[in-house]
DOZA-507921 format. One record per atom (N, C-alpha, C, CB): residue number from 1; residue in one letter; atom name; x, y, z. Coordinates in Angstrom, 2 decimals. Last residue first. Glycine has a CB too. Example, Ala and Ser with C-alpha at 12.3 -4.5 7.8 and 13.67 -1.06 7.14 Angstrom:
BEGIN
+-----+---+----+---------+---------+---------+
:   k : r :  a :       X :       Y :       Z :
+-----+---+----+---------+---------+---------+
:   2 : S :  N :   12.85 :   -2.25 :    7.08 :
:   2 : S : CA :   13.67 :   -1.06 :    7.14 :
:   2 : S :  C :   12.90 :    0.03 :    7.87 :
:   2 : S : CB :   14.08 :   -0.60 :    5.72 :
:   1 : A :  N :   13.19 :   -5.69 :    7.80 :
:   1 : A : CA :   12.30 :   -4.50 :    7.80 :
:   1 : A :  C :   13.20 :   -3.30 :    7.80 :
:   1 : A : CB :   11.31 :   -4.47 :    9.05 :
+-----+---+----+---------+---------+---------+
END
This chain:
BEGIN
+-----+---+----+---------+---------+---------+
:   k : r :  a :       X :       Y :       Z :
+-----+---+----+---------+---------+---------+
:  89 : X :  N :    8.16 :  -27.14 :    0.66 :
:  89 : X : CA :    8.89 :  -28.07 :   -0.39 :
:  89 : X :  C :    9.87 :  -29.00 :    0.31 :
:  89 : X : CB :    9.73 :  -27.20 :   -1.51 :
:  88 : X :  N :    5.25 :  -26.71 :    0.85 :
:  88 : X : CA :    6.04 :  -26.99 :    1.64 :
:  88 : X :  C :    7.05 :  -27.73 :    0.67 :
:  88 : X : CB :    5.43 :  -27.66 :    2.78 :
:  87 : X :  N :    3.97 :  -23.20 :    0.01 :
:  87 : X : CA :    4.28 :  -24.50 :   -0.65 :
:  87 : X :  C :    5.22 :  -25.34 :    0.50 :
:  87 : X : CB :    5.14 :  -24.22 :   -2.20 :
:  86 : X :  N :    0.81 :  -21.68 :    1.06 :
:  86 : X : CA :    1.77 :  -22.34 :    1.40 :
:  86 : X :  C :    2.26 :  -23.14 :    0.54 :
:  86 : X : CB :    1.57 :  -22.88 :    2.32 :
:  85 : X :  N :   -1.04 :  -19.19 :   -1.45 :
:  85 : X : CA :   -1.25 :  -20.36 :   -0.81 :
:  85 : X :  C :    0.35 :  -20.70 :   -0.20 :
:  85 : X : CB :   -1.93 :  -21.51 :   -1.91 :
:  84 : X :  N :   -2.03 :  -16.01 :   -0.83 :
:  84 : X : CA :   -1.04 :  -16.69 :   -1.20 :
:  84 : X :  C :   -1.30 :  -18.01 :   -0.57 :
:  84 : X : CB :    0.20 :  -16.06 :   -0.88 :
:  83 : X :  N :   -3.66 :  -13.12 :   -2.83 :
:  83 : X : CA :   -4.09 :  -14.59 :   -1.33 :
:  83 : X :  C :   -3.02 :  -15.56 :   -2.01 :
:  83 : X : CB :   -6.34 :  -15.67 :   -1.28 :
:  82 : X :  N :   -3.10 :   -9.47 :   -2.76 :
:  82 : X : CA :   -2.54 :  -10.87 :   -2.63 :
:  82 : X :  C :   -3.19 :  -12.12 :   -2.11 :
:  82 : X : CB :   -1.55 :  -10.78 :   -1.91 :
:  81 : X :  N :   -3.97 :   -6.58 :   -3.28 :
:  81 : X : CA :   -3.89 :   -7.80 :   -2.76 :
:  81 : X :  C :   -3.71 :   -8.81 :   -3.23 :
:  81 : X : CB :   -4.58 :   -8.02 :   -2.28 :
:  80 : X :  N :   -2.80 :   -2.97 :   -3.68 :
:  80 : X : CA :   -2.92 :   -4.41 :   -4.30 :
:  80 : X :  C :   -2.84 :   -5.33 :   -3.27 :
:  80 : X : CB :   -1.83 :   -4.77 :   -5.36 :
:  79 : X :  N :   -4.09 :    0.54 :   -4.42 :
:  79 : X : CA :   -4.32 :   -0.71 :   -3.37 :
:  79 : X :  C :   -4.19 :   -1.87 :   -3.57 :
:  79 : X : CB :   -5.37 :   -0.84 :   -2.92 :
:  78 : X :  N :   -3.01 :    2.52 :   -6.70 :
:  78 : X : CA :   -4.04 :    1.59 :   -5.75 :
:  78 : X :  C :   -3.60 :    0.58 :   -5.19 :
:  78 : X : CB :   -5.11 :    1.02 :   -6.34 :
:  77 : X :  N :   -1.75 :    5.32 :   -4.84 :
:  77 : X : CA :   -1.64 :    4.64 :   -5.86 :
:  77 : X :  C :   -2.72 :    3.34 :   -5.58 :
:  77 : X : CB :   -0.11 :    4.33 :   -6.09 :
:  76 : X :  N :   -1.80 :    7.16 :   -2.76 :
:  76 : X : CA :   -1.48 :    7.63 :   -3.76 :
:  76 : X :  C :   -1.60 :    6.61 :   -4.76 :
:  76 : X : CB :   -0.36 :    8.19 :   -3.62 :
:  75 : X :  N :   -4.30 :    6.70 :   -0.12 :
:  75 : X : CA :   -3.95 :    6.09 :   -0.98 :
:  75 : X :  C :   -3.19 :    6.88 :   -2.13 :
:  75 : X : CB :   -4.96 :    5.47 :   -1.27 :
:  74 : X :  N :   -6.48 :    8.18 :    1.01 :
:  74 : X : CA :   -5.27 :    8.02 :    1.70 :
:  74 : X :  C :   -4.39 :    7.51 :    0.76 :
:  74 : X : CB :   -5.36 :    7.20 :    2.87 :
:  73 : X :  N :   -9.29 :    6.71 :    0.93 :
:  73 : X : CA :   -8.94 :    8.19 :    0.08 :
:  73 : X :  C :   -7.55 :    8.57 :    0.46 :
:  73 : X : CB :  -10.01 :    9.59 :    0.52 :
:  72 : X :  N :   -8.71 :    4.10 :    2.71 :
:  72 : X : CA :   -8.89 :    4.53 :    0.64 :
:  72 : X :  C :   -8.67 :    5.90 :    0.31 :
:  72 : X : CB :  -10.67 :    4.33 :   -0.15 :
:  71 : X :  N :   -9.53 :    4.80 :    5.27 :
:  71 : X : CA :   -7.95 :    4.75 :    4.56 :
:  71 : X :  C :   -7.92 :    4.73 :    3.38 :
:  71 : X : CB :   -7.10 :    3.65 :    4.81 :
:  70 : X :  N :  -12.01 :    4.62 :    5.83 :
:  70 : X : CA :  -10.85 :    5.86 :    6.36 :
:  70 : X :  C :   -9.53 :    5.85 :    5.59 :
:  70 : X : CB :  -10.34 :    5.63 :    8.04 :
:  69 : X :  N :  -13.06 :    2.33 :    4.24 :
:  69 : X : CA :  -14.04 :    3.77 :    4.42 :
:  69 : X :  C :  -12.72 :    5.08 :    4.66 :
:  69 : X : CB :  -15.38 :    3.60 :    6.25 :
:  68 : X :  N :  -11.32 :    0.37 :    6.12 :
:  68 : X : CA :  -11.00 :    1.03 :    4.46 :
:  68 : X :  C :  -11.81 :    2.42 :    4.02 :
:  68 : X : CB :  -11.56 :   -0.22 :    3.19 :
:  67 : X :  N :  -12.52 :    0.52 :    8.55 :
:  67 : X : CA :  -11.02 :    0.47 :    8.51 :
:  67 : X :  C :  -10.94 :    1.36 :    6.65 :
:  67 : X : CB :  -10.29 :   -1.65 :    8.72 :
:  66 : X :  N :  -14.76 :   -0.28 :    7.74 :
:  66 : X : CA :  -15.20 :    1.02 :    8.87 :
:  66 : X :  C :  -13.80 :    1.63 :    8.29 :
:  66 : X : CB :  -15.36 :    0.65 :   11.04 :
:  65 : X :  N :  -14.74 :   -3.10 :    6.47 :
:  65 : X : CA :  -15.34 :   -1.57 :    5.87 :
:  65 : X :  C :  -15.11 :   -0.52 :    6.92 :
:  65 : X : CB :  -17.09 :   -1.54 :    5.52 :
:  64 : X :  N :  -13.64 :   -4.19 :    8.52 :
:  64 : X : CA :  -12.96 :   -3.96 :    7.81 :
:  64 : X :  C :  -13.45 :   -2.82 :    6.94 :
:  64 : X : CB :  -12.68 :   -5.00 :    7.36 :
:  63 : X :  N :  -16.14 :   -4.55 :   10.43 :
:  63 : X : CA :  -14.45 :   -3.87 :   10.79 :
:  63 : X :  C :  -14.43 :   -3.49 :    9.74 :
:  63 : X : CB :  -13.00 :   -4.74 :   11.18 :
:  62 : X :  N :  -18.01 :   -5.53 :    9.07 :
:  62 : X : CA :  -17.61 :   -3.85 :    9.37 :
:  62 : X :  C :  -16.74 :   -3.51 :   10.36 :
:  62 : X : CB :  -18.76 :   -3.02 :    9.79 :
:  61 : X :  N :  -16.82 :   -8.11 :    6.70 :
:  61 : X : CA :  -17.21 :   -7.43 :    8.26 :
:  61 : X :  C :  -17.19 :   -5.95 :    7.73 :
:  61 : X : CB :  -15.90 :   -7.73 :    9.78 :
:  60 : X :  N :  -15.62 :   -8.57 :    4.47 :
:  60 : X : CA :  -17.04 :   -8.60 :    4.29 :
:  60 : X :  C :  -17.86 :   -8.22 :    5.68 :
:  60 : X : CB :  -17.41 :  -10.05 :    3.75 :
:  59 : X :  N :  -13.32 :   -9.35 :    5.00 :
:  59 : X : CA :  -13.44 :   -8.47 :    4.01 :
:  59 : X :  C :  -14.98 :   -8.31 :    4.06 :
:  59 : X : CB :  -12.79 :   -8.96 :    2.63 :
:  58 : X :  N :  -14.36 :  -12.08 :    7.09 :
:  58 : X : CA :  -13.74 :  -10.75 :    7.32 :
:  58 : X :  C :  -13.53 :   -9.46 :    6.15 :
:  58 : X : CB :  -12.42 :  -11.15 :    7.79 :
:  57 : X :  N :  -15.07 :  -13.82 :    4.81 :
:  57 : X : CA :  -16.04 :  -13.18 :    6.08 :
:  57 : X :  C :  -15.56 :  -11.85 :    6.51 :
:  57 : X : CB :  -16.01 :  -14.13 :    7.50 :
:  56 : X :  N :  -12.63 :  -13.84 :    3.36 :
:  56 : X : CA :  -13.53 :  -13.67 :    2.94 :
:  56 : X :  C :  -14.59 :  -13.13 :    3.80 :
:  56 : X : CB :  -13.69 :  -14.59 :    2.41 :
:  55 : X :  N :  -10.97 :  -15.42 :    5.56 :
:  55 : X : CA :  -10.67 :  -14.37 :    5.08 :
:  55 : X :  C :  -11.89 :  -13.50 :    4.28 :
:  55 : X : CB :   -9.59 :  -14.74 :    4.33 :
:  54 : X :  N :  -12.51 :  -17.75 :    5.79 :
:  54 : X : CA :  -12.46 :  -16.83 :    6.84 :
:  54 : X :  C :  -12.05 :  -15.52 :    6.47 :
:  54 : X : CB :  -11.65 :  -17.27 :    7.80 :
:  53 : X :  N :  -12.04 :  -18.58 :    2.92 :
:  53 : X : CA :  -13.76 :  -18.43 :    3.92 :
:  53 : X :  C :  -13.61 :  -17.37 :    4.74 :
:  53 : X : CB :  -14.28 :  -19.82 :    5.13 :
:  52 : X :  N :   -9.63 :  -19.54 :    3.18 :
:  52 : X : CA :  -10.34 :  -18.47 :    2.28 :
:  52 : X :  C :  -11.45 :  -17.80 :    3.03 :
:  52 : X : CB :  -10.95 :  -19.12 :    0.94 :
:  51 : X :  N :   -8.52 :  -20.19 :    6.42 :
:  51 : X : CA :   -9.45 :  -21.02 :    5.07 :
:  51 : X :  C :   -9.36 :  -19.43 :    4.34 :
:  51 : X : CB :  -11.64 :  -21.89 :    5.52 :
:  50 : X :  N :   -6.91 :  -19.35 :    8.44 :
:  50 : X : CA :   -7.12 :  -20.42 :    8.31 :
:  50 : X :  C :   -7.91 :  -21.35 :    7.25 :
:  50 : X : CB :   -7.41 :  -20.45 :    9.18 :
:  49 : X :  N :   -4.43 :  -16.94 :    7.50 :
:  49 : X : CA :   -5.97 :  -17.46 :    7.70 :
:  49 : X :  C :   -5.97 :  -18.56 :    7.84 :
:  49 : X : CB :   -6.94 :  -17.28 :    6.75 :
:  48 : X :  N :   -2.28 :  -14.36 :    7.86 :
:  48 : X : CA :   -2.24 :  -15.71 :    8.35 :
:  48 : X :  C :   -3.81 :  -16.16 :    8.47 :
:  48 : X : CB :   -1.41 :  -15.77 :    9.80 :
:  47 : X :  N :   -1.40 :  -11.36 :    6.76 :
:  47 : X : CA :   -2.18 :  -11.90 :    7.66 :
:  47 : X :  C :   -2.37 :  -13.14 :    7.52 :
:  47 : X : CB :   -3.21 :  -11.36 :    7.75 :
:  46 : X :  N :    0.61 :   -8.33 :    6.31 :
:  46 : X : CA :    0.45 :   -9.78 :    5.66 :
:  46 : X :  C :   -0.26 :  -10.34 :    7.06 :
:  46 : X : CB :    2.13 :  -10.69 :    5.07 :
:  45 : X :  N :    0.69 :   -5.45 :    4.32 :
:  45 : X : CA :    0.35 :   -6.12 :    5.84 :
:  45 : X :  C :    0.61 :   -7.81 :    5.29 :
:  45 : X : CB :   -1.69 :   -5.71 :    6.56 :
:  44 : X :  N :    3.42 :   -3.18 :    3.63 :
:  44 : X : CA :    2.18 :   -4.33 :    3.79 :
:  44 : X :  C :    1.90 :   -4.93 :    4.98 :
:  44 : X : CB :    2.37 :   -5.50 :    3.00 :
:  43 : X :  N :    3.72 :    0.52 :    2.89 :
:  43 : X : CA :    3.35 :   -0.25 :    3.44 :
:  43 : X :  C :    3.30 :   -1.85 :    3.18 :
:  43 : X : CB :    2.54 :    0.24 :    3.59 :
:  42 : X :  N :    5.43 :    3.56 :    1.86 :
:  42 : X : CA :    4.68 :    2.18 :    1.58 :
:  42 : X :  C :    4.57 :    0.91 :    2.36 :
:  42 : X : CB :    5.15 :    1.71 :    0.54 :
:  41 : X :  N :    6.83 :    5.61 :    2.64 :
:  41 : X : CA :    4.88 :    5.57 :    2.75 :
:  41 : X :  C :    4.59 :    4.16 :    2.07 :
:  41 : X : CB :    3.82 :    7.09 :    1.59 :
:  40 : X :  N :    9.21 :    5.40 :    3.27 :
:  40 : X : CA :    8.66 :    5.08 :    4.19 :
:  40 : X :  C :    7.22 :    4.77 :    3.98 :
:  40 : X : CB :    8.92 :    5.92 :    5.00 :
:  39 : X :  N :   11.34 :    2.98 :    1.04 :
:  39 : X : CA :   10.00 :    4.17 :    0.64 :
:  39 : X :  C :    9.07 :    4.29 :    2.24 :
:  39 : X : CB :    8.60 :    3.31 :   -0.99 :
:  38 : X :  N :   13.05 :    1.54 :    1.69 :
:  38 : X : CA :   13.75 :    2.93 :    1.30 :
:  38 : X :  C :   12.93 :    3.65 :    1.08 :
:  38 : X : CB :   14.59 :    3.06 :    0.23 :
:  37 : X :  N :   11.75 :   -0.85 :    2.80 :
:  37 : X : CA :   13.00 :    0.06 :    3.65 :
:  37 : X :  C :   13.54 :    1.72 :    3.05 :
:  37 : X : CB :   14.55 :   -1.02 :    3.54 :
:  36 : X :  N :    8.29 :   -0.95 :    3.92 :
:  36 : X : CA :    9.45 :   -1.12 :    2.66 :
:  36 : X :  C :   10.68 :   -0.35 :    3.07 :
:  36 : X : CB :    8.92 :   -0.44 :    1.08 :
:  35 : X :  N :    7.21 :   -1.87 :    6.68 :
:  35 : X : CA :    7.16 :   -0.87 :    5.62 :
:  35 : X :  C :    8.41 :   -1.03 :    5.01 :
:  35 : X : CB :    6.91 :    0.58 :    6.07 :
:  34 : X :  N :    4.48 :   -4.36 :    7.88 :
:  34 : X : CA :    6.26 :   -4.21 :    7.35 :
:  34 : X :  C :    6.07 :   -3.10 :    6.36 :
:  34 : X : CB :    7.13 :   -5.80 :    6.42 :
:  33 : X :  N :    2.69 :   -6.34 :   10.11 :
:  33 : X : CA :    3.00 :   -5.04 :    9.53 :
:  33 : X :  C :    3.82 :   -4.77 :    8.77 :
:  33 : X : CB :    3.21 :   -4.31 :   10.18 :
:  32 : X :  N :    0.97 :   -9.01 :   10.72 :
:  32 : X : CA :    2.27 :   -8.35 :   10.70 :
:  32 : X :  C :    2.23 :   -7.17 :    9.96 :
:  32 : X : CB :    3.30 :   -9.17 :   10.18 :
:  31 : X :  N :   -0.94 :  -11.09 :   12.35 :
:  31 : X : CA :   -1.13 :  -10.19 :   11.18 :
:  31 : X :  C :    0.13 :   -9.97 :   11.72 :
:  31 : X : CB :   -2.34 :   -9.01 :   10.91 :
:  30 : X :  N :   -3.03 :  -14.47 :   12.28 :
:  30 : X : CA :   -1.56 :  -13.98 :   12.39 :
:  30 : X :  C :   -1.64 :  -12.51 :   11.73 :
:  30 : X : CB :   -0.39 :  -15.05 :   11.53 :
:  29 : X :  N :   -4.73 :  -16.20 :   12.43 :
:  29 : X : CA :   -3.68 :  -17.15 :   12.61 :
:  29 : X :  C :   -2.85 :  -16.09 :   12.93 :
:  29 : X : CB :   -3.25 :  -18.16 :   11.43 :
:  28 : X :  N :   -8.38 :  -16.01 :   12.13 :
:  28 : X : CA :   -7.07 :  -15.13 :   11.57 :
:  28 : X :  C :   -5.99 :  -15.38 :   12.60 :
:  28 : X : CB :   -7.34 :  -13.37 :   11.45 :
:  27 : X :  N :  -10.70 :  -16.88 :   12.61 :
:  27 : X : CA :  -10.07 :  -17.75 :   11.81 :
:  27 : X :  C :   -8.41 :  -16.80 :   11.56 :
:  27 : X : CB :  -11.17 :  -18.08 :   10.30 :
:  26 : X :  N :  -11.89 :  -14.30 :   13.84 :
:  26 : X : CA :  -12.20 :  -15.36 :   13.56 :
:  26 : X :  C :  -11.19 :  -16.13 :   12.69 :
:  26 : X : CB :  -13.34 :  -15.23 :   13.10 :
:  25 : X :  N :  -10.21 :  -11.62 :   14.85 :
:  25 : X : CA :  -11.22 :  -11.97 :   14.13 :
:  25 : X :  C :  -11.52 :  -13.60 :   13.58 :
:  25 : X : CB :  -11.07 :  -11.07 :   13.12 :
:  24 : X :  N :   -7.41 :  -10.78 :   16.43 :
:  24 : X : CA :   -8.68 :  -11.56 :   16.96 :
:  24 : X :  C :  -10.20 :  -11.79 :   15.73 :
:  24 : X : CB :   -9.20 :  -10.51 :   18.44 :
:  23 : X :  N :   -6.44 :   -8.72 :   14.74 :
:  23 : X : CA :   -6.10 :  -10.29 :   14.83 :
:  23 : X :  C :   -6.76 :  -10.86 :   15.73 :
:  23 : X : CB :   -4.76 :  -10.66 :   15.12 :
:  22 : X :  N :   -8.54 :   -6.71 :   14.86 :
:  22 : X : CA :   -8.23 :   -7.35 :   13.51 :
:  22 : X :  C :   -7.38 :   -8.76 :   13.83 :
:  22 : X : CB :   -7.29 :   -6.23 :   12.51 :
:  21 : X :  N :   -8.19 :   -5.73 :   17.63 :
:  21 : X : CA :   -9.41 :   -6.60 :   16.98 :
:  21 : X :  C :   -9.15 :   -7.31 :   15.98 :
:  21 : X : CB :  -10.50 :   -5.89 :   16.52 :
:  20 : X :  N :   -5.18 :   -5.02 :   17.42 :
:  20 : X : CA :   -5.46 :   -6.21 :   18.25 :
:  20 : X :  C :   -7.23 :   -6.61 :   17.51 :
:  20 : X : CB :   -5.37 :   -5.70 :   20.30 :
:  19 : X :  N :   -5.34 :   -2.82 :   15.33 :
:  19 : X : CA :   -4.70 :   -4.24 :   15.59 :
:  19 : X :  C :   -5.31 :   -5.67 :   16.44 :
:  19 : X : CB :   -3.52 :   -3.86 :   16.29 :
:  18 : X :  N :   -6.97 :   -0.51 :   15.84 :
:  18 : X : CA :   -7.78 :   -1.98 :   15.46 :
:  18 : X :  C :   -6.46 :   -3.09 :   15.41 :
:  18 : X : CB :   -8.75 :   -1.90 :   13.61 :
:  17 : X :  N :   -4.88 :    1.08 :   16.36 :
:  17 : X : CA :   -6.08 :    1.26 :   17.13 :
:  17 : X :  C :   -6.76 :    0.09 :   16.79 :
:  17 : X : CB :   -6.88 :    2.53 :   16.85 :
:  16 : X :  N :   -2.95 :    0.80 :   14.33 :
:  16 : X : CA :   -2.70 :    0.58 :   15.97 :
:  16 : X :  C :   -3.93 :    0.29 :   16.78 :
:  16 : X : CB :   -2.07 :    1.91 :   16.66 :
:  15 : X :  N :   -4.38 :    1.17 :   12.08 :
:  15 : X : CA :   -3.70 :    0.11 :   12.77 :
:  15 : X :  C :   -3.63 :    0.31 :   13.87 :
:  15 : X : CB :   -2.59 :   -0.20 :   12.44 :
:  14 : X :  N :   -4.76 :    4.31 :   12.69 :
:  14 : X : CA :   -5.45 :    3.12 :   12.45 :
:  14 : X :  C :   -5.36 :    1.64 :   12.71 :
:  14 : X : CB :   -5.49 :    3.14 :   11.50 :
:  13 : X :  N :   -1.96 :    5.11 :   12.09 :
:  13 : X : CA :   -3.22 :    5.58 :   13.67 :
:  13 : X :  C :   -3.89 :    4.06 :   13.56 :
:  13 : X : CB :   -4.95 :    7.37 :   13.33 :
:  12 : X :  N :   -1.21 :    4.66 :   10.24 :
:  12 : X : CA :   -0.64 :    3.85 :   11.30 :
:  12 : X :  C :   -1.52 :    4.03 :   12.43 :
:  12 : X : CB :    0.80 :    4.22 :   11.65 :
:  11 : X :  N :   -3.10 :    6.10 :    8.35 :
:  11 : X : CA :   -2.72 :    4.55 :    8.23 :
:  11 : X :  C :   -2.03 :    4.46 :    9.98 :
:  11 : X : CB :   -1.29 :    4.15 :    6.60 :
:  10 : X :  N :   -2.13 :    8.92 :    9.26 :
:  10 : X : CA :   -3.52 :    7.97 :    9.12 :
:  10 : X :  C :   -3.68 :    6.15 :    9.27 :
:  10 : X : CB :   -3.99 :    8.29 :    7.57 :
:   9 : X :  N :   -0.08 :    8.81 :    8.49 :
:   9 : X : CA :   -0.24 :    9.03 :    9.91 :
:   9 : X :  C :   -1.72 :    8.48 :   10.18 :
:   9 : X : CB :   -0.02 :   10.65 :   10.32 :
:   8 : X :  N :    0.20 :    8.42 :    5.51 :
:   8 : X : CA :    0.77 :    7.34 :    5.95 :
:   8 : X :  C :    0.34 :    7.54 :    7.73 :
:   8 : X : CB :    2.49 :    7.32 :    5.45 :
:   7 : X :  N :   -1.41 :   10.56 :    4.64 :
:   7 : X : CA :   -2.30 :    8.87 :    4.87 :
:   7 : X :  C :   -1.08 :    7.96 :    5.39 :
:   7 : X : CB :   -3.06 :    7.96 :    3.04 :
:   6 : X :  N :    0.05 :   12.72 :    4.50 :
:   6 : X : CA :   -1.30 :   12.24 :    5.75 :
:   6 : X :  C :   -1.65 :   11.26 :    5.78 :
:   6 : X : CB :   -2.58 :   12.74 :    5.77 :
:   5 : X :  N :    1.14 :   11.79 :    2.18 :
:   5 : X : CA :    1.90 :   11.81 :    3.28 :
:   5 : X :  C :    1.26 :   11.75 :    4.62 :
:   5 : X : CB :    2.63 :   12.84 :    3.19 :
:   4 : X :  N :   -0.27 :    8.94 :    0.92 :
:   4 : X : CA :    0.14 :   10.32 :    0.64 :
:   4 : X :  C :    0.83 :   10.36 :    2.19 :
:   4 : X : CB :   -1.26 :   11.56 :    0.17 :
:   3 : X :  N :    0.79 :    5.50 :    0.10 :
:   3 : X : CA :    0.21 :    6.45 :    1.14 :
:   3 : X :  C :    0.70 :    8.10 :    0.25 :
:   3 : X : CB :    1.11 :    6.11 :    3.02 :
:   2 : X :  N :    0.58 :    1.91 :   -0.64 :
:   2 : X : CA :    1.28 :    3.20 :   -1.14 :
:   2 : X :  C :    0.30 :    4.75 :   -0.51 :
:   2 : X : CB :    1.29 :    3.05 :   -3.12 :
:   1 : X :  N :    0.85 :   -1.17 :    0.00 :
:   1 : X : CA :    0.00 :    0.00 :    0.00 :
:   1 : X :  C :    0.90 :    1.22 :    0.00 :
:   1 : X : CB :   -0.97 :    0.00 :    1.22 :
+-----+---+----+---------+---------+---------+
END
């Protein structure tokens, strides 16, 4: 995620303040934070599910709408997601 410069204070407010709900949401194994080392306003999150499903429920809570409602117009560039499966090699 890629931020204007208010949206990166925005963004972290935010997080902070729903972290802990957001990893307590049902089926969610894990969240982490990480900002890119040479661009401070860019962001990811990466989060740990236990099914699609769950992930899916949750994009579909009003957490998560309450969370994006505030942070989309924040955005210099759009917004890309990822659902990555495990390979165990």
């Amino acid at each position: 995620m890629h931020f204007t410069e208010e949206g990166v204070k925005v963004f972290k407010e935010l997080f902070q303040k729903h972290r802990v709900a957001m990893a307590y949401v049902d089926g969610c194994l894990g969240l982490e934070l990480f900002s890119e080392a040479n661009q401070p306003a860019s962001f990811a999150t990466i989060s740990k599910w236990k099914s699609q499903e769950h992930l899916e429920v949750y994009r579909q809570s009003e957490l998560f709408n309450t969370i994006w409602k505030k942070i989309k117009p924040h955005f210099s560039e759009k917004a890309e997601a990822y659902s990555l499966v495990e390979l165990n090699a």
